[in-house]
C-alpha positions as CSV (number, residue, x, y, z in Angstrom):
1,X,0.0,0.0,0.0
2,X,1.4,3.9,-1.2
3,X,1.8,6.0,1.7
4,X,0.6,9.4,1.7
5,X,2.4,12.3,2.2
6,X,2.3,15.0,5.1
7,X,4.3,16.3,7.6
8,X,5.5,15.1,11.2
9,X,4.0,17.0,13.9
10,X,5.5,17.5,17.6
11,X,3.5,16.0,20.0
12,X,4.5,18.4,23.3
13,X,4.1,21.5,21.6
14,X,5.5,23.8,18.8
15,X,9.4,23.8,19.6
16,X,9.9,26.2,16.3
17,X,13.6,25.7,15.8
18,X,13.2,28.2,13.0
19,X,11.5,31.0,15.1
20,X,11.9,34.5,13.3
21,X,14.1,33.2,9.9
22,X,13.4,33.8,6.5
23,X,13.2,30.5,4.1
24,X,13.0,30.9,0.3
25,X,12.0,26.9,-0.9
26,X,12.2,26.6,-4.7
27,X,10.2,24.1,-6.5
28,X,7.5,24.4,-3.6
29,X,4.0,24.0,-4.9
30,X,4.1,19.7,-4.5
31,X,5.8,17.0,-3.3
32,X,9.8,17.7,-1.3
33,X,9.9,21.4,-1.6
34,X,5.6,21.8,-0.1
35,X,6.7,19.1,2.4
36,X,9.7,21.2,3.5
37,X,8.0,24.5,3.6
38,X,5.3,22.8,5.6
39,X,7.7,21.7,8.3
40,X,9.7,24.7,7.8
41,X,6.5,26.7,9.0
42,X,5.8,24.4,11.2
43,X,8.8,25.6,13.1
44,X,8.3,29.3,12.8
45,X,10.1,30.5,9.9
46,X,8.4,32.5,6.9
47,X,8.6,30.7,3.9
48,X,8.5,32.3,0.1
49,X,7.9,29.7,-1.7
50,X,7.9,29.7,-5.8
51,X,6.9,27.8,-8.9
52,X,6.0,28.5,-12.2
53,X,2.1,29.2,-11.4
54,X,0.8,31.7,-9.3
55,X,-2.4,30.6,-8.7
56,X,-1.0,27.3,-7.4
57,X,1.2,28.6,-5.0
58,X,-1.6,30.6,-3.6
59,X,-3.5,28.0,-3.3
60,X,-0.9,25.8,-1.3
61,X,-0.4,29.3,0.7
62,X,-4.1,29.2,1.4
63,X,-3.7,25.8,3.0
64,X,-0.6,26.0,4.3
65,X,-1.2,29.4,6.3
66,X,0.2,32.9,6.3
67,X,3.5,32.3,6.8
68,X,3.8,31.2,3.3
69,X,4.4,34.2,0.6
70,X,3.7,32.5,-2.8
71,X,5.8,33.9,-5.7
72,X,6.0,32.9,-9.3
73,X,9.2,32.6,-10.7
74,X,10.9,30.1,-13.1
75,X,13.9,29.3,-11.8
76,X,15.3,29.2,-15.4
77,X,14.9,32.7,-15.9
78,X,17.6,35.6,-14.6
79,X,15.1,38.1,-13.8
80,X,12.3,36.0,-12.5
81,X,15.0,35.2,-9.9
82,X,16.2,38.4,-9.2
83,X,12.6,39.5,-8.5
84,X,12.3,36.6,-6.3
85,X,15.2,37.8,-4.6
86,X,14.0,40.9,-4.4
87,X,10.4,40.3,-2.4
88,X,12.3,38.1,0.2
89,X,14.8,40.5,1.4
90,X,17.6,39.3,3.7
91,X,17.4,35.4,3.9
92,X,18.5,32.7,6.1
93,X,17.5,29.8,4.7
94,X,17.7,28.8,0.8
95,X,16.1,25.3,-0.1
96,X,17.5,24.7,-4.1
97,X,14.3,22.2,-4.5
98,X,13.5,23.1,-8.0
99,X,14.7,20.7,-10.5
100,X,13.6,18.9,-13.8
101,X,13.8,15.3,-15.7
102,X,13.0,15.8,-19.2
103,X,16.1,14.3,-21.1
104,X,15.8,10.7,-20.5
105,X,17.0,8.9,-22.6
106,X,20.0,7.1,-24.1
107,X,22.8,9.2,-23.2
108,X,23.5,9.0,-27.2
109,X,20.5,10.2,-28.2
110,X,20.5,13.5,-25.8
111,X,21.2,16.9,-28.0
112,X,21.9,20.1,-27.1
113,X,18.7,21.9,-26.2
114,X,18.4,18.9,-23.9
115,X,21.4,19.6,-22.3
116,X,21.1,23.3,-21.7
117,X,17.5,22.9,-20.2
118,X,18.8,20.3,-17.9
119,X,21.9,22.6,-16.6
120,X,19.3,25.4,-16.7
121,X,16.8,24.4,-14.5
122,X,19.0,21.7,-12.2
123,X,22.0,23.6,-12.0
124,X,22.3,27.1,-12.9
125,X,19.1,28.2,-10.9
126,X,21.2,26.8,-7.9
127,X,24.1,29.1,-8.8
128,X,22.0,32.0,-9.7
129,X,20.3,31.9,-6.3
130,X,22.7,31.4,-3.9
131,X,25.3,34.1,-5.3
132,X,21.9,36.3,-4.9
133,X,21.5,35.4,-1.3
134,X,24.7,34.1,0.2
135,X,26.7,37.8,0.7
136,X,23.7,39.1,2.6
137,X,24.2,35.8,4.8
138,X,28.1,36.1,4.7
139,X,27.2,40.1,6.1
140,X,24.9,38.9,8.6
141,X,27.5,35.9,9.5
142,X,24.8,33.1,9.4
143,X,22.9,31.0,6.7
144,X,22.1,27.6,5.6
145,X,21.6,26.9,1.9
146,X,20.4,23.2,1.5
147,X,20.5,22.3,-2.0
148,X,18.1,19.1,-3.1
149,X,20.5,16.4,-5.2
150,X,19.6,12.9,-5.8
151,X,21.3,9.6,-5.3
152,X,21.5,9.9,-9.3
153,X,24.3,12.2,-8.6
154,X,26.1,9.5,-6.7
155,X,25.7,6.6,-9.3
156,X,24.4,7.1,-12.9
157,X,21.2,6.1,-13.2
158,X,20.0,4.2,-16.4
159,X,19.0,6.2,-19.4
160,X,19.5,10.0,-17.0
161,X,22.9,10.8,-18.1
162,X,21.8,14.3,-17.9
163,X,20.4,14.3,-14.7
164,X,22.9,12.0,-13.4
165,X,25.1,14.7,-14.3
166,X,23.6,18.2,-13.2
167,X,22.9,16.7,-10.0
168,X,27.0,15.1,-9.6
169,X,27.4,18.6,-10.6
170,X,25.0,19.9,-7.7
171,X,27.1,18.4,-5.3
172,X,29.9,19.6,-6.2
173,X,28.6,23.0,-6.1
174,X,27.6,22.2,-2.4
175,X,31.6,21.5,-1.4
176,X,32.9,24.5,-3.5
177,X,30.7,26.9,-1.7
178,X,31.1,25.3,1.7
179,X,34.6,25.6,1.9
180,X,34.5,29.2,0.4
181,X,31.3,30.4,2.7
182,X,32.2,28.8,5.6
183,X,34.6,31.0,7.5
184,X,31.5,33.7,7.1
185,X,29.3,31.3,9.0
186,X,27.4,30.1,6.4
187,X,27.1,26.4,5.8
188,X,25.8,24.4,2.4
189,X,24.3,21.0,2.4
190,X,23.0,18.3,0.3
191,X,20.0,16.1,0.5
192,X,20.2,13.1,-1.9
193,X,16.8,11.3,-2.2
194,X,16.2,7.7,-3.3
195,X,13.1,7.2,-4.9
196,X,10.4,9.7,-3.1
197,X,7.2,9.8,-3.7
198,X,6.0,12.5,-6.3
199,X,4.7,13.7,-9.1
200,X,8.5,14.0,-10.6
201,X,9.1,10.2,-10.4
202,X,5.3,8.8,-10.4
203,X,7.0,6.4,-13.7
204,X,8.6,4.4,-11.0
205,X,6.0,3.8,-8.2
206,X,2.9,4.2,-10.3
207,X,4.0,0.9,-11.8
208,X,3.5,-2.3,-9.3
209,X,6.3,-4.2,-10.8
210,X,8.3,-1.2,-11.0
211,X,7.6,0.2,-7.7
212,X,8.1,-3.6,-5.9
213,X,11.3,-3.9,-7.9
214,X,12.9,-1.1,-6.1
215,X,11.3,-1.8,-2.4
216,X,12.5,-5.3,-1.9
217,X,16.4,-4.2,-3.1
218,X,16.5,-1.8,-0.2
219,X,16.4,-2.5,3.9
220,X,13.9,0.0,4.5
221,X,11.0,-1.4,2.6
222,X,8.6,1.7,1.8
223,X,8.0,4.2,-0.7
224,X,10.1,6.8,0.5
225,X,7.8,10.5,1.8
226,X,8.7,13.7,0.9
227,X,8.0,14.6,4.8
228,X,10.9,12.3,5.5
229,X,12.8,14.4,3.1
230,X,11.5,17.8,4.7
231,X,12.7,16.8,8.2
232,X,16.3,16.1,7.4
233,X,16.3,19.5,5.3
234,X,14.8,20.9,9.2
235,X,18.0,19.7,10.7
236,X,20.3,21.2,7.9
237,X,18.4,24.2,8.4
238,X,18.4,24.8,12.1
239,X,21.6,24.8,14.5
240,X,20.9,21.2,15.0
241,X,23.1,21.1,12.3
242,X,25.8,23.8,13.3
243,X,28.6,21.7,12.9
244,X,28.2,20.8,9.5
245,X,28.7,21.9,6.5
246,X,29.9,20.5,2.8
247,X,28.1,17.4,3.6
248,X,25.4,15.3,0.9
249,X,23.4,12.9,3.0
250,X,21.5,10.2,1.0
251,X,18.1,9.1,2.1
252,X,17.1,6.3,-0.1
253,X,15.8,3.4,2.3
254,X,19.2,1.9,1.9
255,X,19.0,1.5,-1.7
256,X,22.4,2.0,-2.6
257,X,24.0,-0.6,-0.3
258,X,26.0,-2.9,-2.2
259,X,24.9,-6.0,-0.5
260,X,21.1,-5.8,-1.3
């Protein structure tokens, strides 16, 4: 049986590790990045969120609550960024959820508009956004920028050279700017998800054979949540994680152990 989606809640109370902060979640109106703005809000922050449509983010604002500020912006686009940029102000939290899988394919057959939309959307919105917010965190000497990868950036996966690659590249990024932001007190980290549940990889649980295939080769056997996605992003997020930094942790049920 799937299992639906939805956030953890604290049983004794709000504990609001991220009282008073600032998030901007990319990618927000479904699955991971609305499953990390949820918790985020959960915890106090004020979240923009943003996505293509601006009647769906209001709508997941609507639900969600006022602390959400929906903003449509495609993360492809210089000035659609900047103006993001520019309605959040000073930020303290950037979630690089925002990300794309249209080139799959064999890595033979991939051309080059392919290839530019894939480092366009994965990859350069990541670069764009965090030069835009990182020197107002270097100033304020605090920040955590959590960037979304995928175990596909770990080991190739089948037919997603592209993506394999832009999110490799991703993680990369992640080290680079750790080591460089780092003395300013501003720490980068990677999530790398196995197969979540969501709209963006619905071709490999909507299929019963396809889905079972990948349950039974890993220790944890469920469908992986975004939620359980959104809490790990809370700990990178908050000073539960202030001693970290530079780091890509995979959650994926324990699908890439060897031994399975």
């Amino acid at each position: 049986m799937l299992q639906t989606s939805g956030t953890a809640r604290c049983e004794a109370g709000v504990s609001e590790q991220l009282q008073g902060k600032t998030a901007i979640v990319t990618g927000a109106s479904r699955g991971i990045g609305r499953a990390i703005t949820e918790t985020f809000v959960r915890e106090g922050a004020r979240v923009f969120i943003c996505g293509r449509k601006q009647e769906t983010l209001e709508a997941v604002a609507a639900e969600i609550g006022p602390a959400v500020i929906p903003v449509a912006c495609h993360v492809g686009k210089d000035e659609d960024i900047r103006a993001l940029l520019a309605a959040a102000g000073d930020v303290d939290i950037l979630v690089n959820n925002a990300g794309t899988n249209v080139a799959q394919g064999p890595a033979l057959e991939m051309n080059d508009a392919q290839f530019d939309k894939m480092v366009e959307v994965n990859l350069k919105s990541a670069f764009r956004l965090i030069n835009g917010v990182a020197p107002g965190m270097c100033a304020r000497g605090s920040g955590s920028i959590i960037n979304i990868a995928s175990i596909s950036g770990v080991r190739p996966q089948y037919h997603g050279m592209l993506y394999s690659m832009t999110k490799a590249a991703l993680i990369m990024m992640t080290q680079s700017y750790a080591v460089e932001l780092g003395p300013q007190g501003v720490r980068v980290n990677a999530i790398a998800p196995g197969l979540i549940q969501t709209k963006l990889s619905e071709y490999y649980w909507k299929d019963d054979d396809r889905r079972t295939h990948q349950i039974e080769r890993q220790p944890i056997r469920h469908l992986g949540q975004p939620a359980e996605i959104a809490e790990i992003a809370l700990m990178m997020a908050s000073g539960a994680s202030s001693y970290m930094t530079g780091q890509t942790i995979v959650v994926d049920g324990g699908h890439l152990l060897s031994s399975i």
